[in-house]
VEXTIZA-606322 format. One record per atom (N, C-alpha, C): residue in one letter; x, y, z. Coordinates in steps of 0.2 Angstrom, whole numbers, plus 5000, padded with zeros to 4 digits. Example, Ala and Ser with C-alpha at 12.3 -4.5 7.8 and 13.67 -1.06 7.14 Angstrom:
// VEXTIZA-606322
A506649725039 A506249785039 A506649845039 S506449895035 S506849955036 S506450005039 
This chain:
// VEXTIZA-606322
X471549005090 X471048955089 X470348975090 X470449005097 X469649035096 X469449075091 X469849135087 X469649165083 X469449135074 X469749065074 X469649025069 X468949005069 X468648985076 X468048955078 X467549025076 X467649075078 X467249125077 X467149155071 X467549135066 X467449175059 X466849175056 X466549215052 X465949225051 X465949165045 X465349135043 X465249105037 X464849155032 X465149175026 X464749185019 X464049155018 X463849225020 X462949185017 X463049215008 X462949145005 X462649154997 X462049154997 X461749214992 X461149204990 X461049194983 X460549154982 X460649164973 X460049194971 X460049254968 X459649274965 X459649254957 X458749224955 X458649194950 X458049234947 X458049314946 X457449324944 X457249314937 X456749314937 X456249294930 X456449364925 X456749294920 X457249324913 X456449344906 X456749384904 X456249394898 X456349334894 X455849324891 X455649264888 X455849284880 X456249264876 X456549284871 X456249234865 X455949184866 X455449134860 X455249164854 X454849224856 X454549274850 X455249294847 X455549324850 X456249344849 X456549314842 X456849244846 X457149194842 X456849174836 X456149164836 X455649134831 X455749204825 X455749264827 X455749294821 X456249314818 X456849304821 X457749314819 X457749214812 X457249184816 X457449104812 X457049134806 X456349154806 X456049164802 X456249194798 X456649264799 X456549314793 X457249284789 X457749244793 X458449204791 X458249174785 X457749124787 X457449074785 X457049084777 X456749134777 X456449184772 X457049204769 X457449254768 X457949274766 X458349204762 X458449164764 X458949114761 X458049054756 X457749054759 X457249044753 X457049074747 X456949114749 X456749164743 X457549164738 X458049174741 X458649164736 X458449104734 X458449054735 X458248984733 X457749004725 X457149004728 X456749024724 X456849074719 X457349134719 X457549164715 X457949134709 X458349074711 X458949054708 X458548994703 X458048974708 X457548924702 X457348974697 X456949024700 X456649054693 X457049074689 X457549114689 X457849114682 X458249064680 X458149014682 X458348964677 X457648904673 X457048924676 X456448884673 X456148914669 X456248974665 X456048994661 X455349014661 X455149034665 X454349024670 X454249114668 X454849154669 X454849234669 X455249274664 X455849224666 X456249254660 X456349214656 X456349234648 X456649204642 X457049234638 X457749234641 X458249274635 X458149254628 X458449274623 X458349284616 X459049234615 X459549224617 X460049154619 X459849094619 X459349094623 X459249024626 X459648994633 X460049034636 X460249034642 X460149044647 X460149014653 X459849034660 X460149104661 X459249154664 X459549224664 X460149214670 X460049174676 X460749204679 X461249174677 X461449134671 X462049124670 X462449184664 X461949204662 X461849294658 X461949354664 X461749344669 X461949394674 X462849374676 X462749314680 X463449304681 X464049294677 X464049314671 X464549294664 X464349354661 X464049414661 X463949464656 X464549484650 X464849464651 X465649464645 X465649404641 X465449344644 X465149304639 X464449284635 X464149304640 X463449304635 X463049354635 X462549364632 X462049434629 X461349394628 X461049404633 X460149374632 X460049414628 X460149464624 X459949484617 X459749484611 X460349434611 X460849404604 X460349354605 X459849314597 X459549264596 X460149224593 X460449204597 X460849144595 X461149114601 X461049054599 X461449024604 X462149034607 X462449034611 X463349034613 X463548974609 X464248994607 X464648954606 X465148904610 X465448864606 X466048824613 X466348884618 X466548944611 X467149004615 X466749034622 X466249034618 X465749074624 X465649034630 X465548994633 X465548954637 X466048944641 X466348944634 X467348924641 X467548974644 X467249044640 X467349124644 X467049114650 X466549074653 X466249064658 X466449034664 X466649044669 X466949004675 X466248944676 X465848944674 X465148914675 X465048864670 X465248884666 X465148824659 X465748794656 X466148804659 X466748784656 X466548694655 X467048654649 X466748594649 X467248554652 X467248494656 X467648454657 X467648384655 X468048334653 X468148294651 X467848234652 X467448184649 X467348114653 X467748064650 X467647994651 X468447944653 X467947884648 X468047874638 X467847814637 X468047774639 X467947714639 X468447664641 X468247584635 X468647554633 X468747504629 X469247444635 X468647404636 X468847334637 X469147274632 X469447224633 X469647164626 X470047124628 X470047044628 X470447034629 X470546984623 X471246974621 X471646914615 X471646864618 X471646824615 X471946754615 X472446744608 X472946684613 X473646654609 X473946704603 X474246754605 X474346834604 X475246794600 X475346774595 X475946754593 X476246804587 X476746794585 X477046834580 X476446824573 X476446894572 X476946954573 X476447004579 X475746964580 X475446994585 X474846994583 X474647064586 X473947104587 X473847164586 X473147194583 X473047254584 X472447264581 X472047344585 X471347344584 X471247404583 X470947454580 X470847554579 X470247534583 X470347604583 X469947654588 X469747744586 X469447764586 X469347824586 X469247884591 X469747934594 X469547994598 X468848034598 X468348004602 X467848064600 X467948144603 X467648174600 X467948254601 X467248304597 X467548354599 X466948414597 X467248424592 X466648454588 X466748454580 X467048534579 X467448544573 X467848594571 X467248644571 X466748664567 X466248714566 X465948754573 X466048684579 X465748704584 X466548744590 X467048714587 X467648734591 X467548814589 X467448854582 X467648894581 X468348904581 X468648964584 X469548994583 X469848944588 X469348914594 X469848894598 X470148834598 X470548834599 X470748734598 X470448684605 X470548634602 X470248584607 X470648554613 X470348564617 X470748524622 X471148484621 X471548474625 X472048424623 X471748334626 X471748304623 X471848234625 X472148184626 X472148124632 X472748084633 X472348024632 X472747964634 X472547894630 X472847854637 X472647814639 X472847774646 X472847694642 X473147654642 X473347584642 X473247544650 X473047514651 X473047464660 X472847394654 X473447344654 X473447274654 X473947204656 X473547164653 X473947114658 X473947044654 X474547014652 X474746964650 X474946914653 X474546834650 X474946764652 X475146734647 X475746714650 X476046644644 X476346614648 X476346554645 X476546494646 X477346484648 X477746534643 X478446554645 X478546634644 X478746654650 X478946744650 X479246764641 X479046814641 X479546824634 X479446894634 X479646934629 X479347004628 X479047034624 X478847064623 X478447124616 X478247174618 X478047204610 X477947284613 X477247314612 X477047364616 X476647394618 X476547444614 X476047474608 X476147554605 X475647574604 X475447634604 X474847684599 X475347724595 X474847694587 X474747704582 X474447734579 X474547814576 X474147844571 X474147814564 X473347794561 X473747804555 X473147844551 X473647864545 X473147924540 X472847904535 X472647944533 X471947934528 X472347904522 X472847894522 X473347864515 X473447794518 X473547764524 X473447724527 X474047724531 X474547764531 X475247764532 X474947784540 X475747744544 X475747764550 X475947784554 X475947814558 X476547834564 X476447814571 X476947804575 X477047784580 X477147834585 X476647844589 X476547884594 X477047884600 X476747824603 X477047794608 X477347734610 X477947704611 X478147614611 X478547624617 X478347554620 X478647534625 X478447474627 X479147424629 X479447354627 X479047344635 X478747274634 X478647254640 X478747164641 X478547134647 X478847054648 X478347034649 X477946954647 X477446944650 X477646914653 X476846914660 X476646874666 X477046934673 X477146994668 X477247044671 X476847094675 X476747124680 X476347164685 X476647254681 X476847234677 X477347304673 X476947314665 X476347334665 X476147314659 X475547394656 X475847424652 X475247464650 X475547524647 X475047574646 X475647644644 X475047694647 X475347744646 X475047814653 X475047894648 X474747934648 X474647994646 X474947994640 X474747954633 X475047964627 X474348014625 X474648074622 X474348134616 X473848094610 X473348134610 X473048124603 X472748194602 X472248164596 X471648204594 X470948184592 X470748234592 X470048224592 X469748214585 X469448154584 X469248144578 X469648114572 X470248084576 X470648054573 X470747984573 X470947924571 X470847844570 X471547834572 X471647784579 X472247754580 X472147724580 X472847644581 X472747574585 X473247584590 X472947524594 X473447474597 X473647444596 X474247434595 X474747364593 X475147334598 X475047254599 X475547204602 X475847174597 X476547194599 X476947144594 X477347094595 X477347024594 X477846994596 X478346964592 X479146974591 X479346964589 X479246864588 X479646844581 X479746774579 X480246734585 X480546764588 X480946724593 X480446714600 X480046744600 X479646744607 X479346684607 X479246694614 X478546634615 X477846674613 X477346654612 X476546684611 X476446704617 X475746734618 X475546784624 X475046724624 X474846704631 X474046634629 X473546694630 X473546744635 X472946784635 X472946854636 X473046904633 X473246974633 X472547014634 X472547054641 X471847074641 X472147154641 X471547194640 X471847274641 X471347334641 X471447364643 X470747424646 X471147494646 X470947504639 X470847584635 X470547634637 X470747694639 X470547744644 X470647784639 X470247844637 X470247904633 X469847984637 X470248024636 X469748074636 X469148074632 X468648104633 X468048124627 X467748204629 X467648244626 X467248294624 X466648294622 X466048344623 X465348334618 X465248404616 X465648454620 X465548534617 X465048554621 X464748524624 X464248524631 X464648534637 X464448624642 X464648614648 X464548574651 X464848564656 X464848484660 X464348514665 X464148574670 X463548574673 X462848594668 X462948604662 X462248594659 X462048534655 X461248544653 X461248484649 X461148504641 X460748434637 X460748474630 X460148524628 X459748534634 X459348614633 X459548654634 X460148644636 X460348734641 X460148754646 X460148694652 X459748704656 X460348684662 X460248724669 X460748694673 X460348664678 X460948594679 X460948534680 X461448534687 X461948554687 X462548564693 X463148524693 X463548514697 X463948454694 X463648384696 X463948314696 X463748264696 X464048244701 X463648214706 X463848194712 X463948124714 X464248074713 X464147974714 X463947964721 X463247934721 X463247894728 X463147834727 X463647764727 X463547724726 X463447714719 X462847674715 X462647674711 X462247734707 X462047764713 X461747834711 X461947884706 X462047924703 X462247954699 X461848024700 X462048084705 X461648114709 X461648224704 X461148264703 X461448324703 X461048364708 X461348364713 X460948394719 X460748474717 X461348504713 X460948584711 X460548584706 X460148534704 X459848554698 X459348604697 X459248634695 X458748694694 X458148674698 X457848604696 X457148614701 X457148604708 X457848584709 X457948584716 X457748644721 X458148684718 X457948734722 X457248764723 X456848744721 X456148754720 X455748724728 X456148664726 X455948624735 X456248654740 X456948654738 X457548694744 X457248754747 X456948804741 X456748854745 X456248844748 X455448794745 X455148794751 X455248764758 X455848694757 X455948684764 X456348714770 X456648764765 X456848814771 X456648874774 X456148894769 X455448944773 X455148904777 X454848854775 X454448814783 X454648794787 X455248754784 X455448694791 X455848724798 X456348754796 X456848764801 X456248814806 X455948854805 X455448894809 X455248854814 X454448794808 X454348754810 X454448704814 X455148694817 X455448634820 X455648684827 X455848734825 X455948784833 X455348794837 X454548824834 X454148804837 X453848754839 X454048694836 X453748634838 X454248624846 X454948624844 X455048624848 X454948664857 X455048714855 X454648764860 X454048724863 X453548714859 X453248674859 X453048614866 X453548574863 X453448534865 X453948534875 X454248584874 X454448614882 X453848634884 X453248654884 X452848664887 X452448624889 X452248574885 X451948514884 X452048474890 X452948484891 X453248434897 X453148464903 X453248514903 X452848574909 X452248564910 X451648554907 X450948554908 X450948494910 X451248444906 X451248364911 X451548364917 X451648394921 X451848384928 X451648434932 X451248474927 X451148534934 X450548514937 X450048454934 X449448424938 X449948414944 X450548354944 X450748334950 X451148384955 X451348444953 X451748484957 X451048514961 X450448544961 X449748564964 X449648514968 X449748444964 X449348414969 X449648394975 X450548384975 X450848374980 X451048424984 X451048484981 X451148534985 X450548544988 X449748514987 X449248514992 X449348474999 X449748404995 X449748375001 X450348405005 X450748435005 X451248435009 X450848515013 X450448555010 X450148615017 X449748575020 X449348515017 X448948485023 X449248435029 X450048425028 X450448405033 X450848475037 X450548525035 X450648585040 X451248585039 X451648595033 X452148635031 X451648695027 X452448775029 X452048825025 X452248835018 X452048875016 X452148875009 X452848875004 X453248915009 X453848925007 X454148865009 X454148825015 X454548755014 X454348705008 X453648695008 X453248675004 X453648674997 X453648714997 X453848744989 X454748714989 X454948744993 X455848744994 X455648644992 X455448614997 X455448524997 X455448494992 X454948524986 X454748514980 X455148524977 X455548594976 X456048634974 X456648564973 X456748504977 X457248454976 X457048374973 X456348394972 X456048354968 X456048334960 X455848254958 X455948254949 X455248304946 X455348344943 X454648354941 X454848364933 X455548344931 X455748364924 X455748424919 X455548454916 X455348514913 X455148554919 X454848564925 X454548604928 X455048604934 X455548574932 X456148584939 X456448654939 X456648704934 X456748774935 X456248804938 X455648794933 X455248844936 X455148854943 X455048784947 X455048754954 X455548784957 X456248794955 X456548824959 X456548904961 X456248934954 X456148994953 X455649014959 X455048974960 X454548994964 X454848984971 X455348934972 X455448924980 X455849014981 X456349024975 X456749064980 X456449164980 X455949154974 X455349204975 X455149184980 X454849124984 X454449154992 X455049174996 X455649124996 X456149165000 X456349245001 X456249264995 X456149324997 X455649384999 X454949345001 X454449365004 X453749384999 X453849384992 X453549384987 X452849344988 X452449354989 X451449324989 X451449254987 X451149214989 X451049164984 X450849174978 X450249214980 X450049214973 X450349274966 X450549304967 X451049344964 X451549304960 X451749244963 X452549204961 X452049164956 X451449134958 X450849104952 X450849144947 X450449194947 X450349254941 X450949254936 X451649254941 X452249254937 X452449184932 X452349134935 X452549074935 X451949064927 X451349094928 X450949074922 X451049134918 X451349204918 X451649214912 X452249184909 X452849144913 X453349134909 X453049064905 X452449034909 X452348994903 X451848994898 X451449034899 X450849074895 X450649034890 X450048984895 X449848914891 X448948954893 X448448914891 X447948904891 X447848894898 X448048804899 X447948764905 X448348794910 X448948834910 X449248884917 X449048914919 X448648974913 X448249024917 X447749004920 X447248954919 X446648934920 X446748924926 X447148864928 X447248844934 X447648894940 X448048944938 X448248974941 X447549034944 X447249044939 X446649104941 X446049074943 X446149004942 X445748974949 X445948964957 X446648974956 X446948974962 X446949044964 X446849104961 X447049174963 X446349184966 X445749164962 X445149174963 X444949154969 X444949074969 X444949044976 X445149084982 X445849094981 X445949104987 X445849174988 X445449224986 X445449294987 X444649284993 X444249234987 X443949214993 X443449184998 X444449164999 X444549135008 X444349075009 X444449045001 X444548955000 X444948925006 X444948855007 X445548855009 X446348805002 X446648825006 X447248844999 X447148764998 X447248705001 X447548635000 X446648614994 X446248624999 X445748604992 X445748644987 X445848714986 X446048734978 X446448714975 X447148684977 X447648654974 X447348594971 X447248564976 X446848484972 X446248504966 X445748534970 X445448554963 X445648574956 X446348624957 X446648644951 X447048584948 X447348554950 X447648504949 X447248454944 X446648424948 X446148374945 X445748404938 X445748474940 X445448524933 X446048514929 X446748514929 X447248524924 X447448454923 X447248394925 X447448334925 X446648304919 X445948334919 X445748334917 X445848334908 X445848424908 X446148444904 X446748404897 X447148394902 X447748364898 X447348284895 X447048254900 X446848174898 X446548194890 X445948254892 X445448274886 X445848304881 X446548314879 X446748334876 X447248284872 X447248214876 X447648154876 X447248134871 X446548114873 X446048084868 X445948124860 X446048194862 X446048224855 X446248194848 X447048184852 X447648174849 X447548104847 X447248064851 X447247994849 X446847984844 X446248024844 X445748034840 X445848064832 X446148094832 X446548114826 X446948094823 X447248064826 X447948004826 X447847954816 X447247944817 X447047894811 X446947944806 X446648004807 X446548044799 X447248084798 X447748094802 X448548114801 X448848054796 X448548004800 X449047944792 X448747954787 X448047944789 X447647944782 X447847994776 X448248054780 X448248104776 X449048114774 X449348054778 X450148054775 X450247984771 X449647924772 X449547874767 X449447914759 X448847944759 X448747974752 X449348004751 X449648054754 X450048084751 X450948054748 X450947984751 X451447944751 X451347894742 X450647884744 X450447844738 X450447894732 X450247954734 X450248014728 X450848024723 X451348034729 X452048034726 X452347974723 X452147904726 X452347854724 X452247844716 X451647864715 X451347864708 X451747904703 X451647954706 X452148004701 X452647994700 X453247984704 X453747954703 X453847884698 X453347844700 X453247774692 X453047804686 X452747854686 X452447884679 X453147914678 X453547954682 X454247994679 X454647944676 X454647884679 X455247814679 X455047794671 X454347774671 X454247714665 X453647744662 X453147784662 X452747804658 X453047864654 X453147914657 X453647964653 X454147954648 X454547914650 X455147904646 X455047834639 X454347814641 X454247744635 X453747814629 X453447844634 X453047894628 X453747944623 X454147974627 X454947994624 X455247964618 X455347904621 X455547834617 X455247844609 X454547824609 X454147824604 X454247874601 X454447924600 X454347964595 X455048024597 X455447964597 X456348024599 X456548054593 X456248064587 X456448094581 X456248154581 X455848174588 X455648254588 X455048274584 X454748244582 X454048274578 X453448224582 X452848244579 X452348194584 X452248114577 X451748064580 X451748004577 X451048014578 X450747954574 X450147944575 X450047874574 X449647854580 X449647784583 X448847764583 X448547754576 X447947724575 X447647794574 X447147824579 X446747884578 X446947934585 X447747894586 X447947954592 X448247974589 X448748034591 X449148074589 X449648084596 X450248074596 X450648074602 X451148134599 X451248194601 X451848234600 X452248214604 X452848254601 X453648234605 X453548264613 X453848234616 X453948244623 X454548254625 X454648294630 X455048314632 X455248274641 X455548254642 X455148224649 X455448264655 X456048294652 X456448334660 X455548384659 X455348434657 X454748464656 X454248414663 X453948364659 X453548344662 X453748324670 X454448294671 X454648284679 X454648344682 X454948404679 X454748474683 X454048484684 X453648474681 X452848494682 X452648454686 X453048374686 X452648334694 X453048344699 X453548364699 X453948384705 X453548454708 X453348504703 X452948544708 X452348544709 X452048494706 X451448464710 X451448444718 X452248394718 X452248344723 X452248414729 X452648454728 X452948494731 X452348514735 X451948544728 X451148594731 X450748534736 X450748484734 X450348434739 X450548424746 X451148414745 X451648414754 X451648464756 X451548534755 X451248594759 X450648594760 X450048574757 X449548574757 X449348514763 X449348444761 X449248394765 X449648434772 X450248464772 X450748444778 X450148504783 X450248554781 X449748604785 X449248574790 X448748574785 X448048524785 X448148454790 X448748414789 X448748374795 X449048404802 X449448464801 X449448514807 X449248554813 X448748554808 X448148604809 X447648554813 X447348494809 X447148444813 X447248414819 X447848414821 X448448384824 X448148434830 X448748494831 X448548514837 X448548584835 X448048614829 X447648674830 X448048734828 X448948714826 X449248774827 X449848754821 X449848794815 X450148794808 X450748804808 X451048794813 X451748784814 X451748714815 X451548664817 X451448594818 X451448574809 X451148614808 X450748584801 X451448594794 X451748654795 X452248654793 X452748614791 X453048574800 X453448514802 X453248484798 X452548444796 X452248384792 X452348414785 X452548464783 X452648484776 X453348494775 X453648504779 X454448494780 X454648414777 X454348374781 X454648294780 X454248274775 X453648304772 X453548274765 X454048294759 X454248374759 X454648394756 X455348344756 X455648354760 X456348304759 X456048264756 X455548194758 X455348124755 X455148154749 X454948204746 X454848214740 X455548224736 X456148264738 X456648294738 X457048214734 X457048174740 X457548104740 X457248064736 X456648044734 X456048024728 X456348054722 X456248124722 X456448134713 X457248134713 X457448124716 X458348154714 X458548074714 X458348014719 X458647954718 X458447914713 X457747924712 X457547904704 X457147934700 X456947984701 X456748024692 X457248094690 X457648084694 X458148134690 X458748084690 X458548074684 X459248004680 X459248044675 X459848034673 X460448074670 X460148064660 X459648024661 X459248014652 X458848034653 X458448064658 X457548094660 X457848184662 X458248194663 X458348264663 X459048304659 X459148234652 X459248264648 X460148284648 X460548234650 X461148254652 X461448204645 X461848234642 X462248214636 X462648114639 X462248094635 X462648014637 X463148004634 X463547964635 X464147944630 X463947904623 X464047904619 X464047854614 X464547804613 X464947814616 X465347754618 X466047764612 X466347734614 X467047734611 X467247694604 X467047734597 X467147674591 X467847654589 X467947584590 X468147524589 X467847484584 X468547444585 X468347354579 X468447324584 X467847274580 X467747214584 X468247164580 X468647134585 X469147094582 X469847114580 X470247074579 X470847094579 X471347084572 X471547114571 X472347104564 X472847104567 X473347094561 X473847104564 X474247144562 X474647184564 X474947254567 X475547254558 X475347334555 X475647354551 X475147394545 
């Protein structure tokens, strides 16, 4: 037992020396990443805005780089369908018309309506044949008594004669009602027919919703300039193409700025929190050597104190005096790891002081009150700019605002006027054709250049240092970003092939 009582205790020490400060470090690893994946950006824009290159095709130069077996920027001619579909990029894919209708008192011998397949025209297919297309039925019948009839798509020819595609029998008031993946062709005239025999009860109301393939010979990521658009995205009502060529324009500038810009701000603002506290860490650390504790307890007491930000540092300096390191030496250290204006200052008023032969409790208060000043003076700056930062993100908000209504309803009413392609002349003015995706790229890069500009300059303002300034040109970008992609890149302003809709008869015959 005794030798239990007498066992030695482990002394721990923890040695915590001061780490090299790797900020710069970090900053230029984000930066040059940051750069690299920009400039790709901005490379991907360029050759597709026709800004540098102009193939003799008319195709985006990188989709002539990434296809070189299907397309030749040499060749003055356009691509063809074949050319295209050689493409894993332009391949086309199908959109869904759709025909709504509903009958009323549907009796022998029935109903029926044509329709027509839209499809790519034969000149533009060239050798290849066309996609194939299928025909989707979803309907639904009431009567007054269950009975049955039949469901069918019908071809019929230019002799007038018919053939029956697809039939099958169904019962009204049934949940079983419609037909699925029935074969056509493009550019060819069928109906639908309900028939109901003479022994049946009538249908009181037969409603039905015709699904078709459609084609336009138009990639589906490009539009009808030949320009890339990217796929289409749905948000909600939105109708979104987040790759579209001028996107990357912005893409790239916001990821040269921002991501940098947000790691120094952050940096930043750990300093900021440190310098808020160090007036009180000087001050208390005065009052506790004027209650005749020494420096190293002083420090160690504080050392379990809130100071926030400045509680590593704090513990760094308790266990540097611990190990018999200077006061002043553990300061000189403590204001390189934070390598501020207002640490050094206070710091070499304390080194000064005391060399000579202040006493230590009044330097500390003095440095404290000098740093507490400081920080107030730098409070008011901030407040004081405070008004010309909105000011300068008011205009810029209203800026954008404008341009966006001019892309939404001035552009596109001027389009309108004169969609025949030649110019018009309206009294003694003269309006040529307009292009409007043209004009939404020219104000998207205006918006762009102003949200760099404005964002710096309120940065700068701000607090003196162009990484600040950046951040405020980062978040105009996105707000620029989210502005042109949720209303002026609508899918009729940047020129994406609409549907013409599904030709049909209005009204109904009856079947034969």
């Amino acid at each position: 037992m005794a030798r239990k009582d007498r066992k030695k205790k482990k002394i721990k020490v923890r040695l915590e020396l001061p780490k090299d400060d790797k900020t710069e470090t970090n900053f230029s690893i984000i930066l040059a990443v940051c750069m690299m994946l920009g400039m790709g950006c901005m490379g991907f824009w360029i050759t597709n805005a026709d800004l540098v290159f102009e193939p003799m095709n008319e195709m985006p130069m990188f989709l002539n780089l990434a296809c070189p077996d299907s397309f030749d920027p040499n060749i003055p001619v356009p691509p063809t369908y074949a050319d295209n579909e050689s493409c894993f990029l332009t391949k086309e894919s199908p959109s869904v018309e759709t025909w709504s209708e509903e009958w009323e008192k549907v009796g022998s011998p029935g109903a029926a309506a044509f329709f027509v397949v839209p499809g790519i025209e034969q000149q533009r297919l060239g050798s290849l044949p066309h996609p194939p297309q299928f025909v989707d039925v979803e309907c639904v019948s009431e009567a007054d008594n269950s009975g049955t009839f039949t469901l069918s798509i019908v071809e019929r020819a230019y002799d007038m004669t018919t053939t029956v595609l697809y039939s099958e029998g169904h019962v009204s008031n049934s949940e079983d009602c419609g037909l699925e993946n029935v074969p056509v062709e493009a550019n060819k005239q069928y109906e639908i027919w309900v028939e109901v025999a003479p022994d049946q009860p009538p249908i009181r109301t037969f409603e039905f919703t015709l699904n078709v393939d459609a084609y336009d010979g138009i990639p589906e990521n490009m539009n009808n300039k030949s320009l890339w658009i990217g796929p289409k995205v749905p948000i909600g009502p939105f109708s979104l193409h987040p790759t579209i060529f001028v996107n990357f324009f912005g893409l790239g500038l916001l990821i040269m700025v921002f991501p940098p810009a947000l790691y120094s701000d952050a940096q930043a603002r750990k300093i900021k929190a440190i310098e808020d506290k160090f007036p009180d860490f000087l001050r208390d650390l005065a009052e506790y050597w004027k209650g005749g504790l020494s420096m190293v307890v002083s420090v160690r007491t504080l050392a379990s104190s809130e100071y926030g930000a400045l509680n590593n540092d704090i513990q760094k300096m308790s266990d540097q005096l611990s190990w018999g390191i200077p006061f002043g030496d553990v300061m000189r250290m403590f204001a390189g790891r934070v390598n501020t204006p207002l640490v050094h200052r206070a710091v070499s008023l304390i080194d000064e002081a005391n060399k000579a032969g202040g006493k230590i409790s009044d330097i500390l208060v003095t440095a404290a009150n000098d740093s507490r000043e400081i920080k107030f003076l730098e409070g008011e700056r901030v407040r004081a700019i405070a008004s010309y930062i909105s000011v300068i993100w008011v205009s810029y908000l209203v800026f954008m605002g404008v341009i966006v209504v001019l892309s939404k309803v001035f552009i596109p009413a001027i389009a309108n006027s004169n969609s025949g392609g030649e110019s018009e002349s309206i009294g003694n003015m003269q309006i040529n054709a307009v292009d409007p995706l043209f004009f939404l790229v020219v104000f998207f890069y205006g918006v762009s250049a102003q949200a760099v500009g404005n964002g710096a300059m309120a940065g700068l303002m701000a607090t003196g240092r162009l990484a600040n300034g950046m951040k405020h040109s980062g978040f105009m970008l996105i707000l620029a970003l989210l502005a042109f992609n949720f209303v002026a890149f609508s899918p009729d302003l940047i020129g994406v092939p609409m549907a013409e809709g599904l030709v049909h008869s209005i009204g109904r015959v009856a079947p034969g």
